[in-house]
C-alpha positions as CSV (number, residue, x, y, z in Angstrom):
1,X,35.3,58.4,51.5
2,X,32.9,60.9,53.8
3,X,33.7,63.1,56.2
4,X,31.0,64.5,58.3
5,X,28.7,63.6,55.2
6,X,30.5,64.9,52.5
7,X,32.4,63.0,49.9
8,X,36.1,63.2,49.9
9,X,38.6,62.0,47.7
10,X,40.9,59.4,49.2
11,X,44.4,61.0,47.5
12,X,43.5,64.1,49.5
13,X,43.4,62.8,52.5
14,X,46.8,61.0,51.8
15,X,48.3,63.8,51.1
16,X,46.9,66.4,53.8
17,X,47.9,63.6,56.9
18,X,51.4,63.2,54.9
19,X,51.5,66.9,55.5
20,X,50.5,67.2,58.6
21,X,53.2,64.4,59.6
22,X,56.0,66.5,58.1
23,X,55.1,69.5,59.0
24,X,54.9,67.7,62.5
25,X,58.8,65.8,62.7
26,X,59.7,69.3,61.6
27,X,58.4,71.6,64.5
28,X,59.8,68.4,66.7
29,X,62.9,68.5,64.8
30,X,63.3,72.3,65.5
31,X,62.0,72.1,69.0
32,X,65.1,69.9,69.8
33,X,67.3,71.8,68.0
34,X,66.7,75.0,69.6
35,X,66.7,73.2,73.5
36,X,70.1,71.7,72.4
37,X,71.1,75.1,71.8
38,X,70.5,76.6,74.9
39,X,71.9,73.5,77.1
40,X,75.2,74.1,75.4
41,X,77.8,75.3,78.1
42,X,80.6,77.7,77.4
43,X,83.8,77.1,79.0
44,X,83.5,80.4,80.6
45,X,80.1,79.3,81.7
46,X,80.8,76.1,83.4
47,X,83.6,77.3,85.0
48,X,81.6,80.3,86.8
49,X,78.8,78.0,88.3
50,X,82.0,75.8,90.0
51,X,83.4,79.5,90.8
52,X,79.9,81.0,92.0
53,X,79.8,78.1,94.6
54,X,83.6,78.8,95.4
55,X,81.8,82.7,96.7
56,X,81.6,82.3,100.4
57,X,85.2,81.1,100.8
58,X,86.7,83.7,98.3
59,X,84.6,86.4,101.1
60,X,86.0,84.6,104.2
61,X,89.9,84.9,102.5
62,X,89.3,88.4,101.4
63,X,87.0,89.8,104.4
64,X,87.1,87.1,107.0
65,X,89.3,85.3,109.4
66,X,89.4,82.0,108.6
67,X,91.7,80.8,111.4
68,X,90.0,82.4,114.2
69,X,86.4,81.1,112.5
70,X,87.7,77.4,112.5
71,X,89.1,77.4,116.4
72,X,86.0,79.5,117.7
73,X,84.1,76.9,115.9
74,X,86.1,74.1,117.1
75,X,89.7,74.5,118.0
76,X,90.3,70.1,118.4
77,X,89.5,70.1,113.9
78,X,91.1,73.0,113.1
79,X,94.1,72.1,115.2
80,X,96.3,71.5,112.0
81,X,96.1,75.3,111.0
82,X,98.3,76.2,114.0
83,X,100.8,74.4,112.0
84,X,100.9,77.0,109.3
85,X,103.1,80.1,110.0
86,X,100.9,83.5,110.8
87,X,101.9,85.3,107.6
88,X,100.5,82.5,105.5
89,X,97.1,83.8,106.5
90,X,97.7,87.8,105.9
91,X,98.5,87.7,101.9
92,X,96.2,90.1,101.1
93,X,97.8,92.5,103.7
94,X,101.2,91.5,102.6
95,X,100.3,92.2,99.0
96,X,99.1,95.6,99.6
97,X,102.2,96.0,101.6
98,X,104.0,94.8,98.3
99,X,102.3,97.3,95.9
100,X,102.4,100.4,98.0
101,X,106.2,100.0,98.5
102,X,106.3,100.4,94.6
103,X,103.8,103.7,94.9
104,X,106.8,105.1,97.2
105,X,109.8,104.0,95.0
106,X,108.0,105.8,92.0
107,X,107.3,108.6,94.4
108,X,103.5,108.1,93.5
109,X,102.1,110.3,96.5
110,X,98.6,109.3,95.1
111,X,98.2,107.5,92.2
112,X,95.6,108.4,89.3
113,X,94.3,105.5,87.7
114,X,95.1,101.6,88.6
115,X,93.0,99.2,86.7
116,X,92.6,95.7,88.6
117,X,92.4,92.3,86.3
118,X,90.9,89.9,88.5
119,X,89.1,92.2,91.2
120,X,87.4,89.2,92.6
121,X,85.3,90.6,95.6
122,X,86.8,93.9,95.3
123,X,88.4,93.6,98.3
124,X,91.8,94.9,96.5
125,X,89.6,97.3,94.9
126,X,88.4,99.1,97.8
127,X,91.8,99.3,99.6
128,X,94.0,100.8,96.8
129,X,90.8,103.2,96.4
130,X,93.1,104.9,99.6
131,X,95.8,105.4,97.7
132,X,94.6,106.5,94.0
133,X,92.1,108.5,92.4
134,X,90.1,105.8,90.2
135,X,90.3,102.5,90.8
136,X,88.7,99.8,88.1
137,X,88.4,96.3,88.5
138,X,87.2,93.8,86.0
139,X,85.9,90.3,86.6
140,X,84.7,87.5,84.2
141,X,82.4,86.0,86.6
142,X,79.1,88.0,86.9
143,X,78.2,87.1,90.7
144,X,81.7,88.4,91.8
145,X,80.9,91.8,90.0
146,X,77.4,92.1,91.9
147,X,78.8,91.2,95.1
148,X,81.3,94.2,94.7
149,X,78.2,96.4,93.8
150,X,76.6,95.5,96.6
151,X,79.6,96.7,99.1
152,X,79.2,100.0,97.0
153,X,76.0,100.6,98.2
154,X,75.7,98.9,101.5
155,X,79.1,98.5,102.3
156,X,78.4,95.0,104.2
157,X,77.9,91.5,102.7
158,X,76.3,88.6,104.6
159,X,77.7,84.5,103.6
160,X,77.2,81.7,104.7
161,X,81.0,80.2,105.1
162,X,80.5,76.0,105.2
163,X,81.7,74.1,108.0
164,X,81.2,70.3,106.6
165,X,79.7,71.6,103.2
166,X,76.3,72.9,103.2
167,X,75.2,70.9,106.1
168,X,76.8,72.7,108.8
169,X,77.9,76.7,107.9
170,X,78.6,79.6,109.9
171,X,77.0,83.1,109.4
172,X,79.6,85.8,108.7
173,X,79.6,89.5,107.3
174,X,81.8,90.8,105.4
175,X,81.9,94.7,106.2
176,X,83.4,97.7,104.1
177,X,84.9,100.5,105.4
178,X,83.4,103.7,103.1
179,X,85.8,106.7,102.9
180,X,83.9,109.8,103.7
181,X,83.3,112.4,101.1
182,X,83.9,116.4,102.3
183,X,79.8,117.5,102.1
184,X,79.6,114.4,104.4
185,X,82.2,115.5,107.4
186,X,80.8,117.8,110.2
187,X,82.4,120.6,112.0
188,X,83.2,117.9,114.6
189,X,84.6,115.7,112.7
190,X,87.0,118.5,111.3
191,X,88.6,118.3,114.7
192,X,89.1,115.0,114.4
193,X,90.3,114.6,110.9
194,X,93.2,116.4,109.0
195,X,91.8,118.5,106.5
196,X,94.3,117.5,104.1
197,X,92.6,113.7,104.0
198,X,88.7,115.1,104.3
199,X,89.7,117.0,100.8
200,X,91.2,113.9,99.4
201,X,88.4,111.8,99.9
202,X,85.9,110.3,97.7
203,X,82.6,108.1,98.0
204,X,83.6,105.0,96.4
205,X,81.2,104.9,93.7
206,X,82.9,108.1,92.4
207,X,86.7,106.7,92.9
208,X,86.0,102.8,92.2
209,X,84.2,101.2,89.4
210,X,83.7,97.4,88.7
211,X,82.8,95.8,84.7
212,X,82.4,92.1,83.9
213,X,84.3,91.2,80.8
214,X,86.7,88.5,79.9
215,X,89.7,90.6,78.9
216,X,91.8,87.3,77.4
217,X,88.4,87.1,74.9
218,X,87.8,90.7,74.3
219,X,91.0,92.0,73.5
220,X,91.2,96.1,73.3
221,X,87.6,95.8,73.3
222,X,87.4,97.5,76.3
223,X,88.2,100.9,76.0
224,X,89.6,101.4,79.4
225,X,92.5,104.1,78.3
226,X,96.1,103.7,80.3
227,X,96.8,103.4,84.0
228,X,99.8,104.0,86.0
229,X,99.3,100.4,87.8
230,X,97.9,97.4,85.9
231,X,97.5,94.5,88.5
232,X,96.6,91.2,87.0
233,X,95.5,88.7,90.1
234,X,95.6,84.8,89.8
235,X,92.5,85.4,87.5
236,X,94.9,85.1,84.1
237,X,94.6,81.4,85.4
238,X,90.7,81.6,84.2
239,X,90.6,83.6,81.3
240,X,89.7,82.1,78.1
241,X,93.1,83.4,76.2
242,X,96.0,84.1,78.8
243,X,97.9,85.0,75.3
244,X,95.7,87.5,74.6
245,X,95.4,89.1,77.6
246,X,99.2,89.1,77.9
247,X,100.3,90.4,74.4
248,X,97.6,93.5,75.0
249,X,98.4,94.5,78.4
250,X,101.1,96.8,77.3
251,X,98.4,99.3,76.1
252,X,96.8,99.5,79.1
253,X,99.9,100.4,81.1
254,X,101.3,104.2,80.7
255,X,104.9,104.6,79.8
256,X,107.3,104.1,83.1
257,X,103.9,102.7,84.6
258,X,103.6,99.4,86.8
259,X,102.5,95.5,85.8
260,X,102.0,93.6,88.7
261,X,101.1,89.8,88.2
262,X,100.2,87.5,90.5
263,X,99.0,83.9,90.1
264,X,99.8,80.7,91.6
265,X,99.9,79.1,87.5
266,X,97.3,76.6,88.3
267,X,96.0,77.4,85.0
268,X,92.2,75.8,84.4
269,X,92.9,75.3,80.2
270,X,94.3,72.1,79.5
271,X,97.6,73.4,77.4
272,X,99.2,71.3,74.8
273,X,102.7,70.5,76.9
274,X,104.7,69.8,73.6
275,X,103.7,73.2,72.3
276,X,103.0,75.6,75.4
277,X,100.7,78.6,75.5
278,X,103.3,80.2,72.1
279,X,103.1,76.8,70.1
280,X,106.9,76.9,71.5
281,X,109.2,75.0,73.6
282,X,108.8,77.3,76.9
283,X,108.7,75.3,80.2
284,X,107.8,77.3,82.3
285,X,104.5,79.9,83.2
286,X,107.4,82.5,84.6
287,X,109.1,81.8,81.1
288,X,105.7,82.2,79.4
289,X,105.1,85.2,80.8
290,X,109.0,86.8,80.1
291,X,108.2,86.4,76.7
292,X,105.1,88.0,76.1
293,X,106.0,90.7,77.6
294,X,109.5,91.1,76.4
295,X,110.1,94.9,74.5
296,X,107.3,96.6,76.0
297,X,108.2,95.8,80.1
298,X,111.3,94.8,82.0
299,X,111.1,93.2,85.0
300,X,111.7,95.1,88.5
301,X,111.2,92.3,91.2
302,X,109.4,88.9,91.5
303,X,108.8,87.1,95.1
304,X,106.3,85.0,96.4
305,X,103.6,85.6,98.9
306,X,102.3,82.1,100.5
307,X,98.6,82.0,101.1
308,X,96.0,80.1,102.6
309,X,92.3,79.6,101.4
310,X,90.0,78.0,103.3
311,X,87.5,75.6,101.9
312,X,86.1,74.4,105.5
313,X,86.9,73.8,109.3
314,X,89.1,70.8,108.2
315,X,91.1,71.6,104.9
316,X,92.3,74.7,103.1
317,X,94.2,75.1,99.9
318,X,97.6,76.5,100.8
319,X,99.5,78.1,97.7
320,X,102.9,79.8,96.8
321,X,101.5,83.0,94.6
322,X,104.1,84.3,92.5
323,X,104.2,88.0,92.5
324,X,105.9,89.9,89.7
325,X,106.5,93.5,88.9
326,X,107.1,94.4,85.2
327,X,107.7,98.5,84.5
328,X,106.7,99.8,81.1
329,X,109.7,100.5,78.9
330,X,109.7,103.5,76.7
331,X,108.9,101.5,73.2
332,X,106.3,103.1,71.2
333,X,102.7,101.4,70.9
334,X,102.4,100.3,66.9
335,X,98.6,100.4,65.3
């Protein structure tokens, strides 16, 4: 055979285009592999882009109004929220209420470090920041954690909060209220303000910090140290290993120091029934949660908090959370 005027042996060519072909299916081969291999979704990963969608409505329930939004809006479709008791629409208020009652029965005048599992928008954050000295709050999902940087340095947040979806929304701002450090206070404003709570003041990004980590995958990976208060919101619902997160908690929380739980249970694992979270015959979350943390906490006082989410002008989730308070026993931490 010739090619381009030279003579060529047949066999050669055989074998260079068989070659070739492999070589080929093989970079085609690896090409798919590799694209197969980035589409593949985490659990943690699917659920954030439902959760990073769910953002405007967690800002409205933390920041926002959502009753008065829906009858300025239009009072005739939001009719059915007048239906609902007032108090269903202030949990956040009422949990505060909750945990501050606990500061007092401790006789915490200002507590030192509280960690928050679950800080969401940070809105929880940023209030206890007025009654402790640090405040940390972890998050798995990464867009919560940037919106609670963003009220760090600009202290406001503008959403979009849907109406009927994306089609029709209302502009809102969620706002901040920054606590003023003592270099930033005028002589005027000493007139105004007590001394006492100029000196006691902080700019949040001293007194709050935010890290995005899944606590029920990482274990003591964090090396967060111990806290007086350990709050754990309805986030333990999302986290890849409630069991985890539950049977490490204790060495986060100082001894005589506070657990506060509170989740609604609507956990977002499907759970083998027949052999629960502890490959046991436990029922129930509450029972779940008794013993995980039995011989490192006893329980002080469980409630529960209704609460209302809203999702748009006509419908809202409306949830019983059930709020627990564990105190940290005197039993010694084994390595």
């Amino acid at each position: 055979m010739q090619i381009f005027g030279l003579q060529v042996n047949t066999s050669y060519v055989y074998v260079g285009s068989g070659t070739l072909g492999g070589l080929g299916l093989c970079y085609a081969l690896y090409k798919l592999f590799k694209r197969k291999s980035k589409e593949k979704i985490t659990y943690i990963e699917e659920l954030a882009v439902v959760e990073d969608l769910k953002l405007p409505e967690l800002l409205e329930h933390d920041f926002g109004n959502y009753l008065a939004t829906c009858q300025t809006v239009d009072a005739k479709a939001s009719a059915f929220l007048n239906e609902l008791p007032e108090h269903f629409f202030r949990f956040n208020d009422t949990l505060l209420q909750l945990i501050c009652a606990h500061f007092a029965q401790k006789r915490l005048r200002r507590c030192t470090r509280t960690l928050v599992i679950g800080s969401g928008t940070g809105k929880l954050v940023f209030e206890l920041d007025n009654y402790c000295s640090q405040v940390i709050g972890v998050d798995i999902f990464f867009s919560r954690i940037i919106t609670c940087f963003r009220f760090q340095n600009d202290s406001q947040v503008k959403y979009d909060f849907p109406l009927e979806g994306t089609y029709r929304t209302v502009e809102k701002e969620a706002v901040v209220t920054k606590v003023a450090s003592a270099d930033e206070v005028d002589s005027e404003s000493l007139a105004i303000k007590s001394v006492d709570k100029i000196l006691k003041s902080k700019l949040r990004k001293e007194s709050t910090e935010f890290v995005n980590a899944d606590i029920g995958s990482t274990g003591l990976s964090l090396h967060l140290g111990q806290f007086q208060v350990v709050i754990i919101t309805d986030e333990i619902n999302e986290t890849s290993d409630p069991e985890v997160l539950l049977r490490n908690v204790h060495r986060y929380v100082e001894t005589e120091g506070l657990l506060i739980i509170c989740t609604d249970y609507n956990w977002k694992r499907t759970t083998n029934q027949k052999q629960g979270f502890t490959k046991s015959t436990i029922k129930t979350s509450f029972d779940f949660f008794k013993f995980m943390l039995r011989g490192f906490f006893d329980l002080v006082e469980e409630s529960n908090i209704p609460d209302v989410v809203g999702v748009s002008l006509r419908s809202c989730i409306v949830r019983n959370m059930h709020v627990t308070v564990w105190e940290r026993n005197n039993r010694p931490i084994l390595p």
